[in-house]
MARDOVO-538981 format. One record per residue: z, x, y of N, C-alpha, C, CB in turn; residue in three letters. Coordinates in nm, 3 decimals. Glycine has a CB too. Layout:
! residues N
{site {Z; X; Y}; {Z; X; Y}; {Z; X; Y}; {Z; X; Y}; ALA}
...
END
This chain:
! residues 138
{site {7.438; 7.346; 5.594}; {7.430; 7.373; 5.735}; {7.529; 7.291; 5.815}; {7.291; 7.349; 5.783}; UNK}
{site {7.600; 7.233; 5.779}; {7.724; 7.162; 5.797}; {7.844; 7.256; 5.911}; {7.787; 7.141; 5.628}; UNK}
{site {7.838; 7.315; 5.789}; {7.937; 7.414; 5.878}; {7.942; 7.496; 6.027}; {7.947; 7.508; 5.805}; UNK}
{site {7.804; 7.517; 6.037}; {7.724; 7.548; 6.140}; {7.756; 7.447; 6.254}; {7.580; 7.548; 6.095}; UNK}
{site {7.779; 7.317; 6.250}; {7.741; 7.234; 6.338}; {7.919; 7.227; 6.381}; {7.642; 7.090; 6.278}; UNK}
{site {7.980; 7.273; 6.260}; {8.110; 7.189; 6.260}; {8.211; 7.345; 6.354}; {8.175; 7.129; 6.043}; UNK}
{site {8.091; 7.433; 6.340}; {8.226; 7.559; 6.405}; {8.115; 7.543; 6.543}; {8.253; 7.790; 6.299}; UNK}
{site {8.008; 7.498; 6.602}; {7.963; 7.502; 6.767}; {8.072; 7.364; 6.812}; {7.744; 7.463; 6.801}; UNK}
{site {8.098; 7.294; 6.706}; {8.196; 7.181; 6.741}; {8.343; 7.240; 6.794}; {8.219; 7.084; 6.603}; UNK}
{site {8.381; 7.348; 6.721}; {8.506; 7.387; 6.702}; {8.518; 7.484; 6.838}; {8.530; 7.457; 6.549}; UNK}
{site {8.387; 7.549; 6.852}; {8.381; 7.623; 6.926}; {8.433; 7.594; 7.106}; {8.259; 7.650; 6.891}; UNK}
{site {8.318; 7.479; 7.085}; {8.330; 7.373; 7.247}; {8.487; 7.326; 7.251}; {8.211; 7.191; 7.244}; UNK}
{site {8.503; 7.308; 7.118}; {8.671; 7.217; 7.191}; {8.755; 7.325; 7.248}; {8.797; 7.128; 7.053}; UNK}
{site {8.744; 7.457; 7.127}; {8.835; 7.510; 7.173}; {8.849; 7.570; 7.317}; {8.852; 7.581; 7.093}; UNK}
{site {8.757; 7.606; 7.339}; {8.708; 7.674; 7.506}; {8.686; 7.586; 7.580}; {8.577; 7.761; 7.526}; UNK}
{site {8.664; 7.421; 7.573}; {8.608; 7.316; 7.647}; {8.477; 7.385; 7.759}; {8.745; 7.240; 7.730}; UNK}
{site {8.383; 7.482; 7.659}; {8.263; 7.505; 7.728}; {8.145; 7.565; 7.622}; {8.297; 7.608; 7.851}; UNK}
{site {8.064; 7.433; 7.636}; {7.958; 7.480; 7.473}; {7.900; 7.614; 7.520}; {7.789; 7.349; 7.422}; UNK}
{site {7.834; 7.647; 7.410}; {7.785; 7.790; 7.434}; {7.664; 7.794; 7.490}; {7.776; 7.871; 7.316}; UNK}
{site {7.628; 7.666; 7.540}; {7.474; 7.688; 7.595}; {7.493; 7.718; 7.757}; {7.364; 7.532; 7.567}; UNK}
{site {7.592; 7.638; 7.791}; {7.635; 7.674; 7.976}; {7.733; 7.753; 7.980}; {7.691; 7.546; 8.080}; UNK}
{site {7.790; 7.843; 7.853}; {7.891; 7.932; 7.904}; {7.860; 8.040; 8.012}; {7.942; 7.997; 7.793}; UNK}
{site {7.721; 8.095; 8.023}; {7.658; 8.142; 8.093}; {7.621; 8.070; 8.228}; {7.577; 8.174; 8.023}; UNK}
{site {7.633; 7.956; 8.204}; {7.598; 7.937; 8.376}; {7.709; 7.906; 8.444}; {7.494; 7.817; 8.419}; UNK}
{site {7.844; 7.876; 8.342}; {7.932; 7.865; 8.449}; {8.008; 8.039; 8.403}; {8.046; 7.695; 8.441}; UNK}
{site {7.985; 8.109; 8.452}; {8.049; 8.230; 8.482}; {8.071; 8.221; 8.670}; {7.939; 8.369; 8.416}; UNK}
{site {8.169; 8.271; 8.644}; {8.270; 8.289; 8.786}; {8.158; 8.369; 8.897}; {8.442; 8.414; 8.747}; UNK}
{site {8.114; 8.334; 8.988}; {8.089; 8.389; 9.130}; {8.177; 8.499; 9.188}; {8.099; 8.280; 9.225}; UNK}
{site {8.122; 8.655; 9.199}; {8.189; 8.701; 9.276}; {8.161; 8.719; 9.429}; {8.209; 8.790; 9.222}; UNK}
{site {8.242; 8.719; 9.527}; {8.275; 8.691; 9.639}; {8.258; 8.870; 9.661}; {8.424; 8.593; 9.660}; UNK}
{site {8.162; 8.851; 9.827}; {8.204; 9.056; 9.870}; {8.298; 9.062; 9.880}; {8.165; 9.148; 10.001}; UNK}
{site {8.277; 9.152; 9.902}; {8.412; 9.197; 9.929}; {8.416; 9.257; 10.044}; {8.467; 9.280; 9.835}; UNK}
{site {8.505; 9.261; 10.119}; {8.501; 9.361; 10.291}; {8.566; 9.507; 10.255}; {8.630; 9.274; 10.448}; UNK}
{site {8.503; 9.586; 10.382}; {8.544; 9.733; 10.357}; {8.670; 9.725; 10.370}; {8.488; 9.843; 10.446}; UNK}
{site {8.771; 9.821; 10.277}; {8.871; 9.867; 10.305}; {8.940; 9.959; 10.401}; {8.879; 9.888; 10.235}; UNK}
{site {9.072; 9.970; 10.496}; {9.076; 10.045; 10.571}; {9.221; 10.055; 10.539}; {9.018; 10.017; 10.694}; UNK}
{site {9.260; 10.176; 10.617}; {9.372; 10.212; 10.643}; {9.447; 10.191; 10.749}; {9.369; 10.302; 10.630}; UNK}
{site {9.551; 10.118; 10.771}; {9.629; 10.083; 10.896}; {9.757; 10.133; 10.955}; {9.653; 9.971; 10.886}; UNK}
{site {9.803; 10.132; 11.022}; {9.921; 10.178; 11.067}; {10.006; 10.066; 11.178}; {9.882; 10.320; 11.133}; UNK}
{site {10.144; 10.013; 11.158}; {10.177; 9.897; 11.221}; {10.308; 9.974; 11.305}; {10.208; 9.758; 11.109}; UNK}
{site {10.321; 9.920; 11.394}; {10.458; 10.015; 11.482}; {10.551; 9.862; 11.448}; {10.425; 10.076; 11.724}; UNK}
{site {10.698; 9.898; 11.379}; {10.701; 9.775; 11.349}; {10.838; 9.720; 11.541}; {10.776; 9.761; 11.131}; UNK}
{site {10.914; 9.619; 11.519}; {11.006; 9.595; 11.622}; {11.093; 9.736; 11.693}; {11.106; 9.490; 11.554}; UNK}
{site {11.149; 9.791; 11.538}; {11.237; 9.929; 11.614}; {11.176; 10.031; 11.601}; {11.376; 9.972; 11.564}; UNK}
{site {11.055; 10.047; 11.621}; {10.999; 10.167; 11.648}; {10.924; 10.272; 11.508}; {11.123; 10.235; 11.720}; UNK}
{site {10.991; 10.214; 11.455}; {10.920; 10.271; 11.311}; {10.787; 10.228; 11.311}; {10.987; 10.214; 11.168}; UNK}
{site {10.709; 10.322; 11.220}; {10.590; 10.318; 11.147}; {10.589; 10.290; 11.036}; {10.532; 10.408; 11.147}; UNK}
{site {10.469; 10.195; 10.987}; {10.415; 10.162; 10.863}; {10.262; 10.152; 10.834}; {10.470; 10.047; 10.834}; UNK}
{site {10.248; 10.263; 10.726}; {10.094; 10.268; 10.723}; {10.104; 10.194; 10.539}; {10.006; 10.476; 10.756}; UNK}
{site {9.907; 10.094; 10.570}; {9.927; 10.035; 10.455}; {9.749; 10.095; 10.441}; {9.990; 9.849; 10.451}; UNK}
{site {9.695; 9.978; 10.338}; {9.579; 9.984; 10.275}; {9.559; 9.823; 10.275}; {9.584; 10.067; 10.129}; UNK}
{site {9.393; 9.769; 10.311}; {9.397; 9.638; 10.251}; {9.279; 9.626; 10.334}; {9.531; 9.531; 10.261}; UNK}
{site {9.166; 9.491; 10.261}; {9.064; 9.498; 10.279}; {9.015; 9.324; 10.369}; {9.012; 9.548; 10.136}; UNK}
{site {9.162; 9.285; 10.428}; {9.139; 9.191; 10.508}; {9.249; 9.254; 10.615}; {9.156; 9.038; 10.444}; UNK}
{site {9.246; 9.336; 10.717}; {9.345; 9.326; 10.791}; {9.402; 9.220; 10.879}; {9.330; 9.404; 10.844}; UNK}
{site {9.328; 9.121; 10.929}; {9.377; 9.011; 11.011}; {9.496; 8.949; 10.894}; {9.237; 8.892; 11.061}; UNK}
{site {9.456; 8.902; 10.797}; {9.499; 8.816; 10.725}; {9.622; 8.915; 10.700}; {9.403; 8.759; 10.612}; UNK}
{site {9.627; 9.045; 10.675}; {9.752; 9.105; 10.627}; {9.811; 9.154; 10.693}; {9.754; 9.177; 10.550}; UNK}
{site {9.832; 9.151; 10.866}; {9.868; 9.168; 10.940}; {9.989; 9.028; 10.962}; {9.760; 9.206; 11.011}; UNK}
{site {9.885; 8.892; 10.974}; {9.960; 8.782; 10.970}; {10.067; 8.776; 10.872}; {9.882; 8.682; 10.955}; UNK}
{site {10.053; 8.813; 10.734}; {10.162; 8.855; 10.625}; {10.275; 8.928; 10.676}; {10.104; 8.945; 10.516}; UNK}
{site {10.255; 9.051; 10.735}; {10.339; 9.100; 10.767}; {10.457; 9.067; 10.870}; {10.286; 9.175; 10.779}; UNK}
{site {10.390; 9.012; 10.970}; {10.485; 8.898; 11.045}; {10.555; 8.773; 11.001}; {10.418; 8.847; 11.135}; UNK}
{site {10.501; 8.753; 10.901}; {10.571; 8.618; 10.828}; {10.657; 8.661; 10.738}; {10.476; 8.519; 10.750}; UNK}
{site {10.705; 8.771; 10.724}; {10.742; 8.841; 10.644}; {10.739; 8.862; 10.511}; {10.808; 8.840; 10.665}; UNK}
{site {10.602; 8.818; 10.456}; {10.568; 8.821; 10.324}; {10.445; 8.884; 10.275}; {10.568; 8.704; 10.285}; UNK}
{site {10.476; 9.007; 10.372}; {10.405; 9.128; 10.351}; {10.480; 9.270; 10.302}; {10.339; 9.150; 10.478}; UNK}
{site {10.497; 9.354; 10.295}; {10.553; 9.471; 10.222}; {10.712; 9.452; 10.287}; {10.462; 9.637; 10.260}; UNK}
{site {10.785; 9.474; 10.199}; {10.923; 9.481; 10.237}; {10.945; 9.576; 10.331}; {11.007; 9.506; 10.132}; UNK}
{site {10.919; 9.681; 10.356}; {10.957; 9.748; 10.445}; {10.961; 9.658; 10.594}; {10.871; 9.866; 10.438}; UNK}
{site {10.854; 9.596; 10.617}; {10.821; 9.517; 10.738}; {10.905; 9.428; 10.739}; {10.695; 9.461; 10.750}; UNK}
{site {10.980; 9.337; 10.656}; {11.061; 9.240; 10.620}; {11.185; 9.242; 10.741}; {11.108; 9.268; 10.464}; UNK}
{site {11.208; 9.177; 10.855}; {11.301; 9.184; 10.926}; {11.284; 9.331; 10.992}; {11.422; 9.152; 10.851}; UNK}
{site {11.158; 9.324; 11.025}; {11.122; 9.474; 11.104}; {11.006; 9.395; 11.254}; {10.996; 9.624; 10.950}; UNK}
{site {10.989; 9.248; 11.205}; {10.892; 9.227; 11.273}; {10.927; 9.154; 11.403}; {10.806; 9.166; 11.196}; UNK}
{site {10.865; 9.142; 11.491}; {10.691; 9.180; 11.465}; {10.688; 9.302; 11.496}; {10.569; 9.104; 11.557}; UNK}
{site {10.517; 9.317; 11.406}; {10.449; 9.451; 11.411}; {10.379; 9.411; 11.518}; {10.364; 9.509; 11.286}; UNK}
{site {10.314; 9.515; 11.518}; {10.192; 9.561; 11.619}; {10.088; 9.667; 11.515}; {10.269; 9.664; 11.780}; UNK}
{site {9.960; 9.637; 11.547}; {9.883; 9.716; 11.522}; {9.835; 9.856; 11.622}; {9.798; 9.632; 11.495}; UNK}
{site {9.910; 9.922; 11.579}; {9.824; 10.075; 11.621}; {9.690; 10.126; 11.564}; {9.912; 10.196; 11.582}; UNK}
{site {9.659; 10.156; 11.516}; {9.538; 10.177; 11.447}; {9.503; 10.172; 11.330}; {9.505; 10.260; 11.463}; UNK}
{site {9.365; 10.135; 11.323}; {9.303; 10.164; 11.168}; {9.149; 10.185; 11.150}; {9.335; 10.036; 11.072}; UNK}
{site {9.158; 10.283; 11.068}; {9.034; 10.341; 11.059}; {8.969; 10.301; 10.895}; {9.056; 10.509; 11.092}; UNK}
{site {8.855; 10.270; 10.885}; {8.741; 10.191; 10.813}; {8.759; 10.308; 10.726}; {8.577; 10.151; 10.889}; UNK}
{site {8.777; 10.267; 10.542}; {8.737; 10.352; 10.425}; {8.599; 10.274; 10.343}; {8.883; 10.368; 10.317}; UNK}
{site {8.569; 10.331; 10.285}; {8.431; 10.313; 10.183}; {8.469; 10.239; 10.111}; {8.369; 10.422; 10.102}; UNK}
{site {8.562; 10.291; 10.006}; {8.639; 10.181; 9.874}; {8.782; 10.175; 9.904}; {8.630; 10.245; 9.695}; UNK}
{site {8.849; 10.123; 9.787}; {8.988; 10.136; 9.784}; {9.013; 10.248; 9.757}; {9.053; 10.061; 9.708}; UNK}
{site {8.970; 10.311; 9.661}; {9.021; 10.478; 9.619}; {9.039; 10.589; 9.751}; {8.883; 10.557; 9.508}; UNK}
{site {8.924; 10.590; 9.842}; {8.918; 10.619; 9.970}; {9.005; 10.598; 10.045}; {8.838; 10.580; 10.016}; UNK}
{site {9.084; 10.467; 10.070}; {9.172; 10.406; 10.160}; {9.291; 10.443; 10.075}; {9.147; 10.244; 10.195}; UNK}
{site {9.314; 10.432; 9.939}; {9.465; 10.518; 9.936}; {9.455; 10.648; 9.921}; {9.562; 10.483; 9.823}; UNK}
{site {9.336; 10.766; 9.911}; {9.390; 10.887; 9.911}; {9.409; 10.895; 10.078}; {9.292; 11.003; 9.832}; UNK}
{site {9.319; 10.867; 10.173}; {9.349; 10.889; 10.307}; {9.532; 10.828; 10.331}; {9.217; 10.796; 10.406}; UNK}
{site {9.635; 10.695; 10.303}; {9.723; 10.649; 10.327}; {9.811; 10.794; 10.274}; {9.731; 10.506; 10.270}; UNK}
{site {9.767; 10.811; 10.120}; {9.884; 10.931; 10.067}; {9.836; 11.073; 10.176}; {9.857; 10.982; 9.846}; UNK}
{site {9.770; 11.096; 10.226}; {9.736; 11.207; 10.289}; {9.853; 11.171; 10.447}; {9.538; 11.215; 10.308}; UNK}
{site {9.822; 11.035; 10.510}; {9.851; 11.034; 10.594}; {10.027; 11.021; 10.574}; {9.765; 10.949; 10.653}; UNK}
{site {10.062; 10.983; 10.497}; {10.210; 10.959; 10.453}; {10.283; 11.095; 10.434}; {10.218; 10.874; 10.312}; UNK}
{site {10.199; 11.177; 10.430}; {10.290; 11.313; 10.409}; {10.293; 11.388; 10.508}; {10.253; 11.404; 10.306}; UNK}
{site {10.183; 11.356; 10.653}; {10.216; 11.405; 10.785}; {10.384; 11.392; 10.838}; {10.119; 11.320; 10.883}; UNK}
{site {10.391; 11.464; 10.897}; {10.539; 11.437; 11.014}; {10.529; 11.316; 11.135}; {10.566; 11.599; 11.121}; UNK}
{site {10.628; 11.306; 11.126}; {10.629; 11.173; 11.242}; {10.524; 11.218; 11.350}; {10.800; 11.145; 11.329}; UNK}
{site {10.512; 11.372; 11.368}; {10.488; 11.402; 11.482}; {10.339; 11.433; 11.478}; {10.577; 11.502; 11.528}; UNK}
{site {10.342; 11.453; 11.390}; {10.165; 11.483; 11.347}; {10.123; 11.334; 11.367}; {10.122; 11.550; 11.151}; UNK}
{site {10.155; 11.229; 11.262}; {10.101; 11.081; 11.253}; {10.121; 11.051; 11.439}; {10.221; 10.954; 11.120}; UNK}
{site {10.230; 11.079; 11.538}; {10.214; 11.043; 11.628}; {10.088; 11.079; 11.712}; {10.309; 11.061; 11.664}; UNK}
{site {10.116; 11.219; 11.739}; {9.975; 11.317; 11.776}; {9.822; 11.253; 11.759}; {9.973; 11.455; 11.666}; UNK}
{site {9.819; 11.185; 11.627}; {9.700; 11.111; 11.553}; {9.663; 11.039; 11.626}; {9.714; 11.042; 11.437}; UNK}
{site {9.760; 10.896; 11.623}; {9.774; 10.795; 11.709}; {9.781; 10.772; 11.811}; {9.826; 10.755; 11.699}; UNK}
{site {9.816; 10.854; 11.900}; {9.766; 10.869; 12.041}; {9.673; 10.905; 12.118}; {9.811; 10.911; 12.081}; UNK}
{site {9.556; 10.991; 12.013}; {9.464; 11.008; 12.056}; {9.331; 10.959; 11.996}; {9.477; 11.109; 12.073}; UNK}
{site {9.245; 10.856; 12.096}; {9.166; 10.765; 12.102}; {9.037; 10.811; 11.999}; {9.138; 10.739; 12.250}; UNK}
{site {9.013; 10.940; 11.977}; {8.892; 11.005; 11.919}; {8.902; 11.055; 11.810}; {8.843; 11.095; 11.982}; UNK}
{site {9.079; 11.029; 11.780}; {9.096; 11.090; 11.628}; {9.036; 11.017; 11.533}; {9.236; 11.102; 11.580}; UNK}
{site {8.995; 11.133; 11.422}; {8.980; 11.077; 11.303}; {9.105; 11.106; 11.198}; {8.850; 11.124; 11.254}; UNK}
{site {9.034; 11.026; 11.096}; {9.139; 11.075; 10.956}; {9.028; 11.227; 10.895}; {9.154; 10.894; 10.784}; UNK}
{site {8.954; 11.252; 10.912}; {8.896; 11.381; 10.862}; {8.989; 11.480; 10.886}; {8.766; 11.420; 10.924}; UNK}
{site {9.032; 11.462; 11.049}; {9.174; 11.546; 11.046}; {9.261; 11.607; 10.993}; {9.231; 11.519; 11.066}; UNK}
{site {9.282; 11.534; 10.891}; {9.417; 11.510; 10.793}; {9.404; 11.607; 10.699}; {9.431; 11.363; 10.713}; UNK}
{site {9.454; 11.702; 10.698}; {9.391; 11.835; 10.538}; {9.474; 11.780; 10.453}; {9.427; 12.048; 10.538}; UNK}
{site {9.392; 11.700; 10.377}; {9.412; 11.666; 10.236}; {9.418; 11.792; 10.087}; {9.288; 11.565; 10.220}; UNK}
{site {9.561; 11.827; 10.072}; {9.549; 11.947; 9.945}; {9.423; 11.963; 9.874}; {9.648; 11.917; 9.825}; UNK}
{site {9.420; 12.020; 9.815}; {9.278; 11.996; 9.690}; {9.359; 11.991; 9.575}; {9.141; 12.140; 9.664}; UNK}
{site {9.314; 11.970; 9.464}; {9.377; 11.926; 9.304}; {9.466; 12.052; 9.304}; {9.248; 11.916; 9.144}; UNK}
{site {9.428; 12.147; 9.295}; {9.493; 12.281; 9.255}; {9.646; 12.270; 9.328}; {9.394; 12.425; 9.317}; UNK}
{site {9.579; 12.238; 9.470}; {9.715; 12.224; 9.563}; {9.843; 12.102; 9.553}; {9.656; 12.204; 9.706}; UNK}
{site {9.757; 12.043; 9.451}; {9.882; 11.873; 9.420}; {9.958; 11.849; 9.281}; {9.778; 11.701; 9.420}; UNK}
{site {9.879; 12.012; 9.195}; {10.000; 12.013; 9.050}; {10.014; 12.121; 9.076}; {9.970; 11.985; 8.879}; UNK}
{site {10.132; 12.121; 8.967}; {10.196; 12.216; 8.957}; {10.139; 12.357; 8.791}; {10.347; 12.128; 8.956}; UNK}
{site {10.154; 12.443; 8.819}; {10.102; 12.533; 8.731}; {10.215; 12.602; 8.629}; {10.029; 12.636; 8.817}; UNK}
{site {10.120; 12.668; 8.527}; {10.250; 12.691; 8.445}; {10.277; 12.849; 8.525}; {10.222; 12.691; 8.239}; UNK}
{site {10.208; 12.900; 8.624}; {10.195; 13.030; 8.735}; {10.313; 13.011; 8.813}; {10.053; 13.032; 8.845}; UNK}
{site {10.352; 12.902; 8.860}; {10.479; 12.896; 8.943}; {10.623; 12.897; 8.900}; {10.472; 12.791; 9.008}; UNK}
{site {10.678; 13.019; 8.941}; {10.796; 13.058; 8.883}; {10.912; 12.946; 8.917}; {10.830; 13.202; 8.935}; UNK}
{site {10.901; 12.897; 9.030}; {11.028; 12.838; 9.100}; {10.998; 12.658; 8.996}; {11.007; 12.836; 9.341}; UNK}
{site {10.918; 12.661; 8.906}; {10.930; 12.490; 8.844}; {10.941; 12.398; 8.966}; {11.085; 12.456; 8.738}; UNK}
{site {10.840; 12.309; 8.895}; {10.871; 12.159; 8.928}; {10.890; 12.067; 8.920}; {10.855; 12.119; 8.950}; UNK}
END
C-alpha cells in the first residue's frame, strides 16, 4: 500500500492541490450582465455597431483606443443607442442583422426613440444559404 500513498504524494506536488480540497477550491463564477447591442457615432460621422456585456467599460475602451480597430483614431465616440439582448447568441444575430441594413435604414432606426430591433427582418435559414436550386451559384 506504499504506492498508494506515494502517487496522492505525487499527485499533490504535481497540481500543488491534494485531492481532498481540490473541490473546494474550484473557481467562483461571477454573473454575468445582460448582453446588448450598441451602436457608437464615431468623430467623422461614421457608425459602429458592436456586442458586449459591459457597455460602460467598453465604451471607455473605445475611446482609449483599445477597443475595436475600426474606432482606433475615429474617437471619440458617442453612444447612440443600445438595445438589451438575452444572451450573446441573441446580441450577435441581432448586430449581423443590423449590419446588413443601409446606412439609411440603421439611420431611420436610430432616430426614432420607440424603435425596436424586432424591426429588423432577419432572413430565415433557408434565406442565408445557398441551394443546390440556384442557378446563378454562390
Amino acid at each position: 500500500m506504499a504506492n498508494v500513498g506515494s502517487d496522492e504524494s505525487a499527485q499533490k506536488a504535481a497540481s500543488g492541490v491534494s485531492p481532498e480540497t481540490a473541490l473546494v477550491q474550484a473557481p467562483v463564477l461571477k454573473p454575468t450582465k445582460p448582453w446588448c447591442l450598441y451602436v457608437l457615432r464615431c468623430r467623422d460621422g461614421s457608425l459602429y455597431c458592436g456586442i458586449t456585456n459591459n457597455l460602460e467599460r467598453r465604451i471607455e475602451q473605445h475611446n482609449a483606443g483599445t477597443g475595436a480597430r475600426y474606432t482606433r483614431g475615429r474617437g471619440p465616440v458617442e453612444l447612440e443607442r443600445a438595445w438589451p439582448q438575452g444572451d450573446r447568441s441573441s446580441a450577435s444575430k441581432a448586430e449581423a442583422a443590423f449590419k446588413r441594413l443601409s446606412r439609411e435604414a440603421k439611420c431611420a432606426l436610430l432616430n426614432r426613440p420607440d424603435s425596436t430591433l424586432e424591426e429588423i427582418e432577419v432572413p430565415s435559414q433557408k434565406e442565408t444559404h445557398c441551394s443546390s436550386a440556384h442557378s446563378s451559384g454562390c
